[in-house]
Wavefront OBJ file of the C-alpha trace (Angstrom):
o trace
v 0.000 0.000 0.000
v 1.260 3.520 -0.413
v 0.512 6.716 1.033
v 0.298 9.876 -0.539
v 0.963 13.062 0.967
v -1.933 15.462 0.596
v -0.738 18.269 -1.883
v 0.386 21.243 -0.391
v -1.945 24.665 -0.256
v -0.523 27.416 -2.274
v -1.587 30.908 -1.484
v -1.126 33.425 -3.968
v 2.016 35.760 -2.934
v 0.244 39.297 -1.928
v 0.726 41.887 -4.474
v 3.604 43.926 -4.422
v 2.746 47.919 -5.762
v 5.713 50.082 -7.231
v 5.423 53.523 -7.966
v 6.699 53.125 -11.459
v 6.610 57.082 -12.530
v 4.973 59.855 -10.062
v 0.994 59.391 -9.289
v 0.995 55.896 -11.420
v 1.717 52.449 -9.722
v 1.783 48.782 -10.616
v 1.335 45.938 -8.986
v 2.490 42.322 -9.513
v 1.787 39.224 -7.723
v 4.232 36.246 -8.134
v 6.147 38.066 -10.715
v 3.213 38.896 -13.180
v 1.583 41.662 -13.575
v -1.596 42.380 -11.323
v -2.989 45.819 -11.794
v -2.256 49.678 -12.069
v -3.333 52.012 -9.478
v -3.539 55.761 -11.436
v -3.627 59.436 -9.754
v -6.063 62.269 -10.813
v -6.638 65.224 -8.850
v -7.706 63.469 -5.769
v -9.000 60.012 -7.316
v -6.756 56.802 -7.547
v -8.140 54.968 -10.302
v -7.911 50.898 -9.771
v -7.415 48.663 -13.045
v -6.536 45.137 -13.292
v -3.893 43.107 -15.861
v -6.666 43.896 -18.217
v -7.211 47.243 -17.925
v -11.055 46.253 -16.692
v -12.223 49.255 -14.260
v -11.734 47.996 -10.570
v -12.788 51.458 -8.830
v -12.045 54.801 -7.926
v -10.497 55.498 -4.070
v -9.874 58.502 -2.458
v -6.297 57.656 -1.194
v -3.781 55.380 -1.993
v -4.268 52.841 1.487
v -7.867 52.492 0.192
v -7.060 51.337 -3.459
v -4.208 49.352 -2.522
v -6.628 47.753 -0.293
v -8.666 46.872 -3.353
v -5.383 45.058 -4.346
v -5.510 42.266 -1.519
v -9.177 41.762 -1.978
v -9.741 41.461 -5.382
v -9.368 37.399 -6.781
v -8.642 38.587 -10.588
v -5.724 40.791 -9.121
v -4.558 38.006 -6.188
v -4.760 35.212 -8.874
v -3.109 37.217 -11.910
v 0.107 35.026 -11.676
l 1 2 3 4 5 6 7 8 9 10 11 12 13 14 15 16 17 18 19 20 21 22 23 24 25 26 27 28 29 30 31 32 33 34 35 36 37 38 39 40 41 42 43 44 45 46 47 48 49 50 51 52 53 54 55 56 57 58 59 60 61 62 63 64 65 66 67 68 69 70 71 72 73 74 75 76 77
């Protein structure tokens, strides 16, 4: 008889936001690409690796928020 080890439970890394030029940010999440986080006047615009609308935030805690709680961002790698 054999035994088999019960696979192992991967969790997706959290996603890791870079300010990659002043008021614009991206995010990646086990080396791919995640989302964009976008600065206007006092809106941060949230879109994920397909540019789909996520929301608009009021500060930059909020929408990075968004980040960690949104599956199609979390599961983008």
């Amino acid at each position: 008889m054999t035994l088999l080890a019960p696979a192992p439970t991967i969790r997706p890394a959290a996603p890791t936001l870079t300010e990659a030029e002043p008021g614009f940010w991206v995010a990646s999440t086990g080396g791919a690409f995640a989302c964009t986080i976008d600065h206007h006047g006092e809106h941060f615009y949230v879109r994920d690796c397909f540019s789909q609308y996520l929301g608009d935030y009021g500060d930059l805690a909020t929408a990075a928020a968004r980040l960690r709680t949104d599956a199609s961002v979390r599961d983008a790698a």
